[in-house]
C-alpha positions as CSV (number, residue, x, y, z in Angstrom):
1,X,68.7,-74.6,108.7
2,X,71.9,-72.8,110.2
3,X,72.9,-75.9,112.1
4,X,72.1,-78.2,109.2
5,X,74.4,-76.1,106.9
6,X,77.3,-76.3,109.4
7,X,77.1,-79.5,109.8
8,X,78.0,-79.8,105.7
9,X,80.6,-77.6,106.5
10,X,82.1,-79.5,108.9
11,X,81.6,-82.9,107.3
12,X,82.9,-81.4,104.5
13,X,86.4,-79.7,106.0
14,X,87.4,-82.7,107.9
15,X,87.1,-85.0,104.5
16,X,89.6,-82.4,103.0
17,X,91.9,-82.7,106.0
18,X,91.6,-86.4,105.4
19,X,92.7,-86.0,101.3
20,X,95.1,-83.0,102.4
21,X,98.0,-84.6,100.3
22,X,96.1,-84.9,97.1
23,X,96.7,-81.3,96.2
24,X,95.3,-78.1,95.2
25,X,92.7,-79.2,92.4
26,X,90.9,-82.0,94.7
27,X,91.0,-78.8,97.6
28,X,89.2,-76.8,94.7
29,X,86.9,-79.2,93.4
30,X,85.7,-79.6,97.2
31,X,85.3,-76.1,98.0
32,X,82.9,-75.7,95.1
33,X,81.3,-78.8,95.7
34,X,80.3,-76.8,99.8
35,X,79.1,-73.9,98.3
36,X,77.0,-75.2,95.4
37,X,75.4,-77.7,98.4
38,X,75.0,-74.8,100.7
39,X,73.5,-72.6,98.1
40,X,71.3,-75.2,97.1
41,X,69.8,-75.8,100.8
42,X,69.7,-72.1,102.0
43,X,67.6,-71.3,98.1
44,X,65.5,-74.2,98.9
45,X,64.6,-73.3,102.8
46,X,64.3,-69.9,102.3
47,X,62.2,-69.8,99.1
48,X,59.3,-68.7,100.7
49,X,60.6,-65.6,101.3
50,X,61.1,-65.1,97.6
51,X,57.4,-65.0,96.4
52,X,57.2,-61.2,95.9
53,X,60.3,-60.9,93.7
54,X,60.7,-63.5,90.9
55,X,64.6,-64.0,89.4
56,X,66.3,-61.7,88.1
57,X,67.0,-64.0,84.6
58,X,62.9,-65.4,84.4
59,X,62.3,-61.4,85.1
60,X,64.4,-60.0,82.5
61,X,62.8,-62.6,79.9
62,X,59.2,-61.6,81.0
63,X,60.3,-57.9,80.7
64,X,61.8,-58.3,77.4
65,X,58.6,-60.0,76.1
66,X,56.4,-57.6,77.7
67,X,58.2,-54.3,76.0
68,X,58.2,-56.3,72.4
69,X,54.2,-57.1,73.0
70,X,53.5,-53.2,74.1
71,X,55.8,-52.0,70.8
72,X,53.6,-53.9,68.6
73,X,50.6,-53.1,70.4
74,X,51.4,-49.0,70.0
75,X,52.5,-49.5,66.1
76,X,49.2,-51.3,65.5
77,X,47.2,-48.0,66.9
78,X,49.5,-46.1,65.4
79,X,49.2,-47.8,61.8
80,X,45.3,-47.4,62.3
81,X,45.1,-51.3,62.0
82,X,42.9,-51.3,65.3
83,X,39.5,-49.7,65.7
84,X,40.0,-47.0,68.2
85,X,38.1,-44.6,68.6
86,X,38.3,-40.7,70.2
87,X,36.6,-37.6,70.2
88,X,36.9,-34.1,71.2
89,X,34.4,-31.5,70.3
90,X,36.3,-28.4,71.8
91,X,39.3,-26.8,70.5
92,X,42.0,-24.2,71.7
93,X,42.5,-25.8,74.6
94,X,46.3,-26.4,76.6
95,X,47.0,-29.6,78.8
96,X,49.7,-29.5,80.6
97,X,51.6,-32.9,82.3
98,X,54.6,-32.6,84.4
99,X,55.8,-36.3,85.2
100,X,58.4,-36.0,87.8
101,X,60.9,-39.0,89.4
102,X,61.3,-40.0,92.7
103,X,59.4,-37.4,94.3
104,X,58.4,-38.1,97.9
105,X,55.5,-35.2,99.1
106,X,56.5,-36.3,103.1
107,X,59.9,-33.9,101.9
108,X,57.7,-31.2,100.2
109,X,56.9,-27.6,101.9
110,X,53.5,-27.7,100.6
111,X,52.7,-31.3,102.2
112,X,53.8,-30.0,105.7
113,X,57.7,-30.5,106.0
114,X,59.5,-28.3,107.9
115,X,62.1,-27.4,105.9
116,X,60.8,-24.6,103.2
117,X,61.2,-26.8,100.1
118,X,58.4,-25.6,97.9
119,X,57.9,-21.9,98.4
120,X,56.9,-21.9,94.5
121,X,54.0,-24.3,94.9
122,X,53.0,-22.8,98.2
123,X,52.4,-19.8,96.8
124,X,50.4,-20.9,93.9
125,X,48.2,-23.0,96.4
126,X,47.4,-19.6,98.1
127,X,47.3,-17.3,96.0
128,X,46.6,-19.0,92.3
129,X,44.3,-22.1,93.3
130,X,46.5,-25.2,92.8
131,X,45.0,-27.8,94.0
132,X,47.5,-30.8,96.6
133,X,45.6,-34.2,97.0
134,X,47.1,-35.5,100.1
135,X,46.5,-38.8,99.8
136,X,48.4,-40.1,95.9
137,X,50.3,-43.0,95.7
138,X,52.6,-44.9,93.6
139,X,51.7,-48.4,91.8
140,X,54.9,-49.2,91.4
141,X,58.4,-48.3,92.7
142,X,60.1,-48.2,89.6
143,X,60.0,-46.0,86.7
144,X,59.4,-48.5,84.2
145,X,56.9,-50.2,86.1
146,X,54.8,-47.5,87.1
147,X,54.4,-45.0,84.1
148,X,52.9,-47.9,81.9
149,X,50.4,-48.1,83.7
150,X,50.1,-44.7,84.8
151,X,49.9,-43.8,80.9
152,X,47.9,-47.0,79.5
153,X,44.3,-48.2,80.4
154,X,45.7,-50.5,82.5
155,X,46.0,-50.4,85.9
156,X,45.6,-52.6,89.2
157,X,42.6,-53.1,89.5
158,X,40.8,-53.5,85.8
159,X,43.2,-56.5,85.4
160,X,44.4,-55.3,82.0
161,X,47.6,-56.0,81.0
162,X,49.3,-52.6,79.9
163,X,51.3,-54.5,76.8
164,X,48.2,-54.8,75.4
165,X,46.9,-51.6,75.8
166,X,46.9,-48.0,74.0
167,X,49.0,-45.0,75.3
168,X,46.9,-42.3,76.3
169,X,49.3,-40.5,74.4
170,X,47.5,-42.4,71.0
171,X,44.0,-41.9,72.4
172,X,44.6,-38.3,72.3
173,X,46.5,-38.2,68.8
174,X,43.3,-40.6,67.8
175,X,40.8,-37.3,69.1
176,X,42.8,-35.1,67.0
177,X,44.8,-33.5,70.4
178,X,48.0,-32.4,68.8
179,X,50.3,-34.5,71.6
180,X,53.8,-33.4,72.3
181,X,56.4,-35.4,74.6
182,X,59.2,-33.2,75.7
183,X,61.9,-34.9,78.0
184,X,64.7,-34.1,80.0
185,X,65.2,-38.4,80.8
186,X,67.3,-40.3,78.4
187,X,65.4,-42.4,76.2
188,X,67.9,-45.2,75.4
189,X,66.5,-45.9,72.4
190,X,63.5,-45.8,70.1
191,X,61.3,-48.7,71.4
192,X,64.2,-49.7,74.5
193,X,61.8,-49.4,77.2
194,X,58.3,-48.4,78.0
195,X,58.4,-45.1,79.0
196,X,60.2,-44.5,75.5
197,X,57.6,-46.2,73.5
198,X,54.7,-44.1,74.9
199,X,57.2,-41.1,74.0
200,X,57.7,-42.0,70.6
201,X,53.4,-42.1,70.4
202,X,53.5,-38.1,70.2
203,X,53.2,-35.8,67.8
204,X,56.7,-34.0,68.1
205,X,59.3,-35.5,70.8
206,X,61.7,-33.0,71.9
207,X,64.1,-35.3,74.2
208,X,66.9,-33.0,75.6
209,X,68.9,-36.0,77.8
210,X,71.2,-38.1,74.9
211,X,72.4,-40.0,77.4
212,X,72.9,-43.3,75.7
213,X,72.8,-46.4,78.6
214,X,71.2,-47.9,82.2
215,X,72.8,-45.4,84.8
216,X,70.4,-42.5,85.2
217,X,72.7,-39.5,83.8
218,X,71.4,-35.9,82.9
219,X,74.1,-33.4,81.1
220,X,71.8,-30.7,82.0
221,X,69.4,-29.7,84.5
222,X,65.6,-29.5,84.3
223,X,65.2,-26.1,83.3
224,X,66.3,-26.9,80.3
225,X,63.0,-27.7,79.0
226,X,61.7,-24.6,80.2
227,X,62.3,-22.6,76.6
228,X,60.5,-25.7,74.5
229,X,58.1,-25.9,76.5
230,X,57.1,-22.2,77.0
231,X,56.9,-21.6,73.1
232,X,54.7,-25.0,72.7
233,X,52.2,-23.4,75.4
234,X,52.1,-20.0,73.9
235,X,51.6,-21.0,70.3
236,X,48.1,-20.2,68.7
237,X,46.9,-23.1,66.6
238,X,43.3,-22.5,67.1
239,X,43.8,-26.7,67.7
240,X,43.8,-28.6,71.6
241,X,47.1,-29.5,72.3
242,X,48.8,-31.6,75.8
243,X,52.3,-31.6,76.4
244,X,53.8,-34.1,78.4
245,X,56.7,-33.2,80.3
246,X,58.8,-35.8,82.0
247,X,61.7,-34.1,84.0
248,X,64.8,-36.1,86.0
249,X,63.0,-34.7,89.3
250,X,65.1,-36.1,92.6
251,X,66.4,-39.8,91.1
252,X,69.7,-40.3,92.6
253,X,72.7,-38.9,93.0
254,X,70.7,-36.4,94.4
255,X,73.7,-33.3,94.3
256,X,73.5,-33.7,90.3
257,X,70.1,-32.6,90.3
258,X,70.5,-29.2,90.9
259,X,72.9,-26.4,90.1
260,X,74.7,-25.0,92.7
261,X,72.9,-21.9,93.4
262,X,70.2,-24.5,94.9
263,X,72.8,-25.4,97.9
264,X,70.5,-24.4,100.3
265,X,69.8,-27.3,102.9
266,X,73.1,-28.2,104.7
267,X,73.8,-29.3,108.6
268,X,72.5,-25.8,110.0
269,X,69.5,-25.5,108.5
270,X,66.2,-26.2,109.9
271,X,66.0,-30.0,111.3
272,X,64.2,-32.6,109.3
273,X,61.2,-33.9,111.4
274,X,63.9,-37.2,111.9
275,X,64.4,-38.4,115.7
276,X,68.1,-37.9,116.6
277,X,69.0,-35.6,113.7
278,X,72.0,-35.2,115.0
279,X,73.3,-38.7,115.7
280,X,72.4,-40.1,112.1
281,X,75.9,-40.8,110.2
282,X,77.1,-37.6,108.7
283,X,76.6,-39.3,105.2
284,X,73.1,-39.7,105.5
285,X,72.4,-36.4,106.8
286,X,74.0,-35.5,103.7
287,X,71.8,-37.1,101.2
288,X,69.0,-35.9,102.9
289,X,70.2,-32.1,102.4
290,X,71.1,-32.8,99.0
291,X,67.3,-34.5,98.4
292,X,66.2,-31.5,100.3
293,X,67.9,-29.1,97.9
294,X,66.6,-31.1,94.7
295,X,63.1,-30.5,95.9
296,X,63.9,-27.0,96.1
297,X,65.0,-26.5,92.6
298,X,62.4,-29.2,91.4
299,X,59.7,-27.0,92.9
300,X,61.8,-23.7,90.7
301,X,61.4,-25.9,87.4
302,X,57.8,-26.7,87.8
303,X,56.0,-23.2,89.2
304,X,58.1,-22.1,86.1
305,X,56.3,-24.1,83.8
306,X,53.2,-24.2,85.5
307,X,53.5,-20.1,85.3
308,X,54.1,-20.1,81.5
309,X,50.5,-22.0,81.3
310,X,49.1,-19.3,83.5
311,X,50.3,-16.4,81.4
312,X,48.7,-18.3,78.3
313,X,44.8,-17.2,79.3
314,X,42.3,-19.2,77.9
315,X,40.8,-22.6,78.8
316,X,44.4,-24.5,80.4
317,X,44.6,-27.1,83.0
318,X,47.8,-28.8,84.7
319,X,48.6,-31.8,86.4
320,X,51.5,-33.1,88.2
321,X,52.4,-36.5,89.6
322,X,55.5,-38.1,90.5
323,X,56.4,-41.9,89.2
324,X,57.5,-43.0,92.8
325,X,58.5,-41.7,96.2
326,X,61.5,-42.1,97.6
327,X,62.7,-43.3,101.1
328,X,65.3,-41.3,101.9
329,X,65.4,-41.1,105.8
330,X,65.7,-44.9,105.7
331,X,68.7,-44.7,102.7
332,X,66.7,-47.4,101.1
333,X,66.4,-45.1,97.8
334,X,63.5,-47.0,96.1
335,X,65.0,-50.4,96.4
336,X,61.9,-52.4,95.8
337,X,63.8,-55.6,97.6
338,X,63.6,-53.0,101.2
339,X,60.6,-51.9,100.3
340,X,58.8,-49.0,102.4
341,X,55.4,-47.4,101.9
342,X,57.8,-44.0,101.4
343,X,59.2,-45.3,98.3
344,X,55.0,-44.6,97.3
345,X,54.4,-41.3,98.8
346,X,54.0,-38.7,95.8
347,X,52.4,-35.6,95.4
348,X,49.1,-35.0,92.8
349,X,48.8,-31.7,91.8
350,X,46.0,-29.8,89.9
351,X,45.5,-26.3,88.9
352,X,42.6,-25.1,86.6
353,X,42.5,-21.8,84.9
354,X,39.1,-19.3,85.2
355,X,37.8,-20.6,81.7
356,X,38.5,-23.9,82.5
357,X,36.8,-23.9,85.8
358,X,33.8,-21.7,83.8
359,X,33.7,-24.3,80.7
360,X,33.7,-27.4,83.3
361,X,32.0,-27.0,86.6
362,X,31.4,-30.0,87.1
363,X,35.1,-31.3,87.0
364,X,36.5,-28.4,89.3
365,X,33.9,-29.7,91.8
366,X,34.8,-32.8,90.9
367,X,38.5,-32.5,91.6
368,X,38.2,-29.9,94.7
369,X,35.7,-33.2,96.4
370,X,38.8,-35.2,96.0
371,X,41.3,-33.7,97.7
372,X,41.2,-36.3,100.5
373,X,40.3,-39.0,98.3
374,X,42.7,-42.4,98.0
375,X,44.5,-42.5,94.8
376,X,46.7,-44.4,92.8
377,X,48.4,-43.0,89.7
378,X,47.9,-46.3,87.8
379,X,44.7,-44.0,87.3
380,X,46.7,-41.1,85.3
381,X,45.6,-42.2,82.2
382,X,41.4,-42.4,83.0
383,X,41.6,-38.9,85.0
384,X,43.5,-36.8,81.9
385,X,41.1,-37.7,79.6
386,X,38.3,-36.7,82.0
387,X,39.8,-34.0,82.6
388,X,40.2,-33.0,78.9
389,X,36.9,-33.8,77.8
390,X,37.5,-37.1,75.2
391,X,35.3,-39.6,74.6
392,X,36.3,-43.2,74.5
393,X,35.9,-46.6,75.0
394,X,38.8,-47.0,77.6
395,X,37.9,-44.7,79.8
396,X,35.8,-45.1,83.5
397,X,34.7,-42.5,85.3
398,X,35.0,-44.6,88.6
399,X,39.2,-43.8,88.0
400,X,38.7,-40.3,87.3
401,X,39.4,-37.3,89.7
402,X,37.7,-35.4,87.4
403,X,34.4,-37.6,87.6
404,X,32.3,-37.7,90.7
405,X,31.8,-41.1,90.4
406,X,35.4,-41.5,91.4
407,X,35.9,-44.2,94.2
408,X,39.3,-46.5,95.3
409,X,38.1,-48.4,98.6
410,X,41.3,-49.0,101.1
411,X,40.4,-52.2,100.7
412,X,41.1,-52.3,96.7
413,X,44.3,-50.4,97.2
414,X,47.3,-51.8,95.9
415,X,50.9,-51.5,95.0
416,X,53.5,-53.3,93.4
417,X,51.1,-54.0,91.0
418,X,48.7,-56.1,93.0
419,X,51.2,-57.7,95.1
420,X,50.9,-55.5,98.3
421,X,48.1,-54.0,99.9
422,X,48.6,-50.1,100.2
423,X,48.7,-48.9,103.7
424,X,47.6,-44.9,104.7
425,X,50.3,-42.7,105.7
426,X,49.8,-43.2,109.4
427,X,51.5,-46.6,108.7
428,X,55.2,-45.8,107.7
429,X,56.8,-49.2,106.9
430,X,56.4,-52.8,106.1
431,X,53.1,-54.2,104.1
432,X,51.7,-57.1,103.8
433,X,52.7,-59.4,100.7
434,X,49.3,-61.0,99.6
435,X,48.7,-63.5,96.9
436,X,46.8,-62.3,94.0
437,X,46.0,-63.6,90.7
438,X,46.0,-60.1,89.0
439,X,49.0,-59.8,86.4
440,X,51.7,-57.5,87.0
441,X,54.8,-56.6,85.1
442,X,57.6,-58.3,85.9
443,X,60.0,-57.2,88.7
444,X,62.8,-56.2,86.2
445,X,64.0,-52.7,85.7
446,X,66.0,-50.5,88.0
447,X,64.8,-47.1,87.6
């Protein structure tokens, strides 16, 4: 195809050498003439290669369609106009959900890394019970991808399409769960992208990020939500109540994650389990301290909030998963189009209080079986409500962590919604893009 194209090249030059004297516009017209030809070939040679990403224009048009078909599908659940249906028998209960972003467990203390990057968490797994699955992954690499169907019925493997599915967040409003969303992620808009449509399904939204546009900005750090959220928890209602809490976590830029008393990780602290540390380029050795240090304070933000639930008493429960990894070692961020199985690799974390455990033994054991288990968090949505107790049509126990009848088969692990069979962590890199007639969302979105 190389030699082909040069040929057109050459064909083309020595014609303009020929028509030299009839001046600049001819010479113009030419020039555009090679690269609409060249462009042409090389699209039509190499399209094969193109089958896992559609274009960016046909993507941004199925997006677009997508997010107005999930609106309306939320405001007709909403309005009552559909027949759903949820229950809860018990009450004075507290759920707590901690959504973090770009979280990848292979930089996490408590997963095994080197560096002490979660001392809060580590603690809290020793001494207080939390529970680290070691085997979650991600459906999708993007935020906007993934949290739909992390936070819908849908997910890869019931073939649902999450745009026409209910929010988890309206299945617990529906069993009278008083839902609150509280978020330090800018929101855009009302209904201006998934994640802000489930948002706007709660109760009471308390979004602290006013950040108005697509760059991923946050005027102040996580902790912010700390105060909201500690007088939501503590507040006797007699009613059940989840909170979700969706923080900026480690998105890039990395150093505006954290203040700077978090500056911990720099060139002479301890060595990243990386081959030839030392010969990386200096920049990348300092994103990696930088990630490094947003773990650190990420891990501050969340044993503080996890704490406050502690302190309550009574029948709690809490449950943290990140919307994506990131590949930071390989600089590839999550760039879906240099996809690596990093880019997948969260953390799932669960902690049950005494009268939770007491009320539900079956679910503790239930959840403690799983700790090795394969999971996706396109399964979010079916383990939460398990895990509180409602009754509904959309659920399966099969998804649930909190079911023993939970199951996900390697071979029925996927990511990029279907498109890529999910390899175990002993394989770092690659995948293997597979043709599948299960729907996806589209490949548009950034974050």
């Amino acid at each position: 195809s190389l030699l082909f194209a040069g040929c057109i090249v050459f064909y083309f030059a020595w014609n303009l050498r020929a028509q030299s004297n009839s001046g600049r516009r001819d010479l113009s017209k030419s020039l555009l003439v090679i690269q609409i030809l060249i462009l042409g070939f090389l699209l039509m040679t190499q399209f094969s290669y193109l089958e896992l990403y559609r274009f960016p224009i046909s993507c941004y048009l199925d997006y677009k369609r997508e997010l107005a078909t999930f609106r309306t599908t939320q405001q007709r659940y909403a309005s009552d106009s559909v027949n759903l249906k949820a229950t809860k028998t018990e009450n004075d209960e507290v759920y707590l959900v901690v959504i973090g972003e770009s979280l990848n467990r292979n930089h996490m203390s408590l997963y095994g890394y080197p560096r002490k990057t979660t001392p809060g968490l580590e603690e809290l797994a020793r001494k207080h019970g939390l529970l680290a699955f070691e085997s979650a992954y991600a459906s999708h690499v993007f935020t906007d991808e993934a949290l739909p169907m992390s936070l819908t019925e849908a997910n890869q493997r019931n073939s649902i399409d999450y745009f026409h599915s209910v929010s988890v967040v309206s299945v617990f409003n529906k069993a009278l769960v008083e839902t609150f969303w509280i978020t330090n992620q800018s929101l855009y808009g009302a209904y201006d992208n998934n994640v802000s449509v489930i948002a706007h399904q709660s109760g009471k939204l308390f979004p602290f990020n006013r950040w108005v546009g697509k760059v991923v900005v946050s005027r102040s750090h996580d902790a912010v939500v700390l105060e909201q959220c500690s007088q939501i928890i503590t507040e006797k209602t007699g009613k059940s109540r989840i909170l979700f809490v969706h923080l900026m976590g480690n998105h890039w830029m990395y150093s505006q994650r954290y203040p700077a008393s978090f500056e911990t990780f720099t060139g002479s602290s301890v060595t990243p389990p990386v081959e030839n540390w030392s010969g990386l380029q200096p920049s990348l050795r300092n994103k990696v301290n930088q990630y490094d240090n947003s773990v650190l304070y990420h891990d501050f933000v969340v044993t503080s909030l996890l704490k406050r639930l502690q302190e309550r008493g009574g029948v709690s429960a809490f449950l943290y998963f990140s919307d994506h990894g990131e590949d930071v070692f390989g600089d590839r961020q999550h760039d879906v189009s240099r996809f690596s199985f990093e880019m997948t690799r969260i953390p799932l974390l669960v902690w049950l209080s005494d009268d939770y455990r007491e009320r539900y033994p079956e679910k503790t054991r239930a959840f403690q079986s799983h700790l090795k288990s394969l999971f996706c968090n396109d399964s979010i949505h079916d383990t939460l409500l398990g895990m509180a107790n409602v009754m509904t049509d959309g659920y399966t126990a099969s998804f649930d962590l909190a079911s023993a009848e939970y199951d996900l088969p390697l071979n029925e692990a996927f990511t990029l919604h279907g498109k890529m069979r999910y390899e175990p962590e002993s394989k770092k890199d690659g995948g293997t893009p597979v043709r599948t007639s299960q729907s996806g969302l589209s490949g548009y979105s950034g974050r």
